[in-house]
C-alpha positions as CSV (number, residue, x, y, z in Angstrom):
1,X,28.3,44.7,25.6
2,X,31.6,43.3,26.8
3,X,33.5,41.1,24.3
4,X,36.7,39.0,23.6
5,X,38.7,37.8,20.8
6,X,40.8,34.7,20.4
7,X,43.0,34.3,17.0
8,X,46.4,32.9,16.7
9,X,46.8,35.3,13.8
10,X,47.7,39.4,14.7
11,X,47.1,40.8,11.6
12,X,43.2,39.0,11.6
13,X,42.5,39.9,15.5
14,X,43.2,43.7,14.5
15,X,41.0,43.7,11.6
16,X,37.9,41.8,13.9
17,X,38.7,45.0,16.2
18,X,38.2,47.3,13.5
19,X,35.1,45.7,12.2
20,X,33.6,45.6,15.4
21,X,34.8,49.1,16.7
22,X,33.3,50.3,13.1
23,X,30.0,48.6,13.5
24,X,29.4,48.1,17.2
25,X,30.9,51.6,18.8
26,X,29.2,50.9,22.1
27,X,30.6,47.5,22.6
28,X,33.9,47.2,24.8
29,X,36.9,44.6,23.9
30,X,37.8,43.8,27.3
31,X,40.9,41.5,25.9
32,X,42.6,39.0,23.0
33,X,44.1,36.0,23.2
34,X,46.4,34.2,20.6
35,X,45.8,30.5,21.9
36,X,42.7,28.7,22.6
37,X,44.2,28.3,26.6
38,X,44.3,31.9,27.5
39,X,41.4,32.8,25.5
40,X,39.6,30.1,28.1
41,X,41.5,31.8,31.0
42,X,40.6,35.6,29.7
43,X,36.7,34.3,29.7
44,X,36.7,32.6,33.2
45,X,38.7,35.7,34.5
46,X,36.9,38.2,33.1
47,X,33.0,37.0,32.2
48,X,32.5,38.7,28.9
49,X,29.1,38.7,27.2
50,X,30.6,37.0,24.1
51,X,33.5,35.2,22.5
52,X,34.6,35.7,19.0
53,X,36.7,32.4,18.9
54,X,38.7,31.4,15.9
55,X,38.4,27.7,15.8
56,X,42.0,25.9,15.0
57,X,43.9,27.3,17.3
58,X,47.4,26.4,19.2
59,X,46.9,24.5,22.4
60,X,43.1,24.4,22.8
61,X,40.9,24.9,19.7
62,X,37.8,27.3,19.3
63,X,35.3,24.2,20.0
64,X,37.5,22.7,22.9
65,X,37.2,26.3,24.5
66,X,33.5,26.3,24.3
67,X,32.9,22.7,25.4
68,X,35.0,23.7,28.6
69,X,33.4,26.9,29.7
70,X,32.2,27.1,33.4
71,X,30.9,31.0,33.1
72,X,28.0,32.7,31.2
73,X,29.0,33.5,27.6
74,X,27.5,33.7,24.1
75,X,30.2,32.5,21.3
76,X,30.8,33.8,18.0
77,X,33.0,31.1,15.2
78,X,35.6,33.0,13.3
79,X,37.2,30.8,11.2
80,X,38.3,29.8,7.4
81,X,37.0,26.2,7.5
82,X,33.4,25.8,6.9
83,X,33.3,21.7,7.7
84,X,33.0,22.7,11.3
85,X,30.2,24.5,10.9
86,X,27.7,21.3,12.7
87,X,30.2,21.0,15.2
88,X,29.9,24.5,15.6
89,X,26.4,24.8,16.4
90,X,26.6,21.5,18.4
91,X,28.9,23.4,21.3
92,X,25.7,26.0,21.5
93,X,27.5,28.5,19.0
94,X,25.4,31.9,18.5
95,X,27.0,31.9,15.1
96,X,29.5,31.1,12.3
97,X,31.9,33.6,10.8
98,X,33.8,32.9,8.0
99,X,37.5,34.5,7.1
100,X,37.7,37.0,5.5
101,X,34.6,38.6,8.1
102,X,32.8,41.2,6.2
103,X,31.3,44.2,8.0
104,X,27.8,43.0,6.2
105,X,27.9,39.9,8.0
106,X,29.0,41.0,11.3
107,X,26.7,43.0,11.8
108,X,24.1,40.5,11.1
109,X,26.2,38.3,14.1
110,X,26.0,41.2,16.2
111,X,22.6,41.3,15.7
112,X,21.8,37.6,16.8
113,X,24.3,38.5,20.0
114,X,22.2,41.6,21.1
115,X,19.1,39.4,20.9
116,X,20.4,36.3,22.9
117,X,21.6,38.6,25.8
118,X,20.0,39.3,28.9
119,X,18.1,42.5,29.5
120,X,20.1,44.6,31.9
121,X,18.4,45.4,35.0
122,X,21.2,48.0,36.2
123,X,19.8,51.6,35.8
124,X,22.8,53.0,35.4
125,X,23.8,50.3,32.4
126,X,20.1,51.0,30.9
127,X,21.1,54.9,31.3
128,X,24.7,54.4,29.6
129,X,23.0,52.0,26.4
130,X,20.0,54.9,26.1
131,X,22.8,57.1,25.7
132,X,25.1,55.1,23.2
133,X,21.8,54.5,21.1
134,X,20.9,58.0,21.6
135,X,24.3,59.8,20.7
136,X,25.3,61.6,17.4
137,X,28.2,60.2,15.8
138,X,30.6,62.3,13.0
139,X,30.2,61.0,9.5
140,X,33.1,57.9,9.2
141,X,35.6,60.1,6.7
142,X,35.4,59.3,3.0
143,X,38.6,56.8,2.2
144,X,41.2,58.4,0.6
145,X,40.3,58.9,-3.7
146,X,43.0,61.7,-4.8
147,X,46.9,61.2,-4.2
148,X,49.4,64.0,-4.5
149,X,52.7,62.8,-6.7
150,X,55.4,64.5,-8.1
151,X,56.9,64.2,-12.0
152,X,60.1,66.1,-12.1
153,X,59.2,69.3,-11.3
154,X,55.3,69.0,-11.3
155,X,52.7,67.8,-9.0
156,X,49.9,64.7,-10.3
157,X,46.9,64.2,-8.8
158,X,46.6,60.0,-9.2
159,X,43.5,57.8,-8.7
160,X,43.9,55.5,-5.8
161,X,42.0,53.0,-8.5
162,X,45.0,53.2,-10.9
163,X,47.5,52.0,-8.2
164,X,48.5,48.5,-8.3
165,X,50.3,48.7,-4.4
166,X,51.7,50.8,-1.7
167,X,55.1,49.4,-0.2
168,X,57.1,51.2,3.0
169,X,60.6,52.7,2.7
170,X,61.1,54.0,6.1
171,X,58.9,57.5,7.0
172,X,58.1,57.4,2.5
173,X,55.7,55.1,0.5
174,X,56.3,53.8,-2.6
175,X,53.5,53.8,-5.2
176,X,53.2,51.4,-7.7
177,X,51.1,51.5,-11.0
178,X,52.1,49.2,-14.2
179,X,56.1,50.0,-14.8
180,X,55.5,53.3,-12.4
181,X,56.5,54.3,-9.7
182,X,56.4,57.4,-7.6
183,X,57.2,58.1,-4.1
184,X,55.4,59.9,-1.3
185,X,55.9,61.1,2.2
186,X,54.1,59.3,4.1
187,X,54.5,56.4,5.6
188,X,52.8,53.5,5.4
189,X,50.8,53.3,8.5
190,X,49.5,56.4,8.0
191,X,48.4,56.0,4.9
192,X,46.7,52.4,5.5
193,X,44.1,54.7,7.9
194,X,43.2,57.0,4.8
195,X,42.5,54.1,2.6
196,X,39.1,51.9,2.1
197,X,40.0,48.8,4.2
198,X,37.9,46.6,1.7
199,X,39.3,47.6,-1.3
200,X,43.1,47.8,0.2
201,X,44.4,45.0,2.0
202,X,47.8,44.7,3.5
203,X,49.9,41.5,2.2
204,X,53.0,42.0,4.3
205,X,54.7,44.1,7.1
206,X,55.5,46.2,4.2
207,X,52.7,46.0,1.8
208,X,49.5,47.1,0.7
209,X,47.7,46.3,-2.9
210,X,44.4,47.3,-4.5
211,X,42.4,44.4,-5.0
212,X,40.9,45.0,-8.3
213,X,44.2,45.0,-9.7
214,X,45.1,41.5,-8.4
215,X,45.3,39.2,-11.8
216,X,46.4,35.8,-9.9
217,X,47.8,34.8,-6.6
218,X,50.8,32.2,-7.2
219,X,52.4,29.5,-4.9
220,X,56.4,28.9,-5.6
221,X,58.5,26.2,-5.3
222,X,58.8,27.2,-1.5
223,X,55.4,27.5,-1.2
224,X,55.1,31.2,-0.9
225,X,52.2,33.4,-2.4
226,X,53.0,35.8,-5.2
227,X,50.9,38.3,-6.2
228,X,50.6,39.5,-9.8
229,X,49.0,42.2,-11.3
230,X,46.8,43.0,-14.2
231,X,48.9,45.9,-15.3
232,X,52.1,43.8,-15.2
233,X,54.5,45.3,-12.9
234,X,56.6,43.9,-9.9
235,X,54.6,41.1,-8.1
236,X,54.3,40.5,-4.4
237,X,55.5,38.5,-1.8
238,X,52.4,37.7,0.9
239,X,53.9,37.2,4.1
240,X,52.5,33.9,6.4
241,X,50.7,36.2,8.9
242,X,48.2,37.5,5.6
243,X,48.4,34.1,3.5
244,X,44.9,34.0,5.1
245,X,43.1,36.4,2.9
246,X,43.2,34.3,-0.4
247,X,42.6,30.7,0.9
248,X,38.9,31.5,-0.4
249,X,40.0,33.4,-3.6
């Protein structure tokens, strides 16, 4: 199953990929696009069997992509704006996504897909999907539980549930609980791969919080989201490119 996906947003197209390399390991992303024109040039160039198509989009939008289509292929709405949802299904959508996309639900969407495609009649494709389906995969690791910090001359072992954020500084992380704060080496990249992706998220370049410790999410007088915490502490800027993850919240 060959697929494609079209947001204007980074940080949201590289979390679809992780949802979908996590729940659909035999599927292939043959590309991305970050405007609704070469998302439409991607699918005429390359044929996938679907589209995961964010809907408000620079230059063409998610619909205007599927209303101009001239090639076989099934299309998946990923969006934050559920009034399109009739005009949606109107342009032959296979489904409706909604932002923040859950595991859960794509996996029912992947579902549908699977069902709407064509049989393969290529031996060789039957032979490689037999083997997908057939194959043994390792156990995903467990996400991270125990961290490693030091007090003066002593070593704490800290539950990840007590921490109200991770921030970068340079090839170190900074850990945040309440008023504390402790300091690790390693850096923040690596450390996002260790952690549970739905009980994490990443607010900025910079920064990742627990969830469950979020108390409020506050606009300023520039209009930029804060977030606070329920164990007080230093809140957090949310950079434009994540502002996404709390319109629903």
């Amino acid at each position: 199953m060959r697929l494609l996906i079209a947001d204007d947003e980074l940080p949201l197209r590289a979390w679809l990929r992780r949802l979908l390399e996590q729940t659909a390991p035999d599927a292939e992303i043959v590309a991305e696009a970050g405007d609704g024109s070469a998302a439409l040039a991607e699918i005429e160039r390359l044929r996938p069997d679907a589209a995961f198509l964010d809907i408000r989009m620079p230059g063409l939008s998610g619909l205007e992509v599927a209303a101009r289509l001239t090639v076989p292929c099934r299309v998946v709405f990923v969006t934050a704006y559920d009034e399109f949802a009739v005009q949606a299904f109107e342009n032959a959508a296979l489904d409706y996504l909604l932002k923040p996309v859950t595991a859960e639900r794509l996996s029912i969407a992947l579902r549908r897909l699977r069902s709407a495609l064509p049989a393969q009649n290529d031996p060789a494709a039957l032979a490689r999907e037999l083997l997908a389906q057939l194959a043994v995969r390792p156990a995903a690791p467990e996400p991270l539980r125990w961290l490693r910090v030091g007090e003066g001359e002593a070593v704490r072992l800290l539950d990840v549930q007590e921490v109200d954020s991770f921030e970068a500084a340079d090839k170190y992380t900074t850990v945040r609980s309440g008023s504390r704060e402790w300091l690790m080496r390693i850096s923040l990249k690596e450390l996002e791969k260790q952690l549970d992706p739905q009980a994490f998220w990443r607010i900025h370049r910079g920064t990742i919080v627990r969830v469950a410790a979020i108390a409020q999410v506050k606009r300023d007088l520039m209009g930029r989201l804060w977030v606070e915490f329920r164990g007080g502490g230093q809140a957090q800027p949310v950079s434009r490119s994540y502002a996404q993850l709390f319109r629903q919240m």
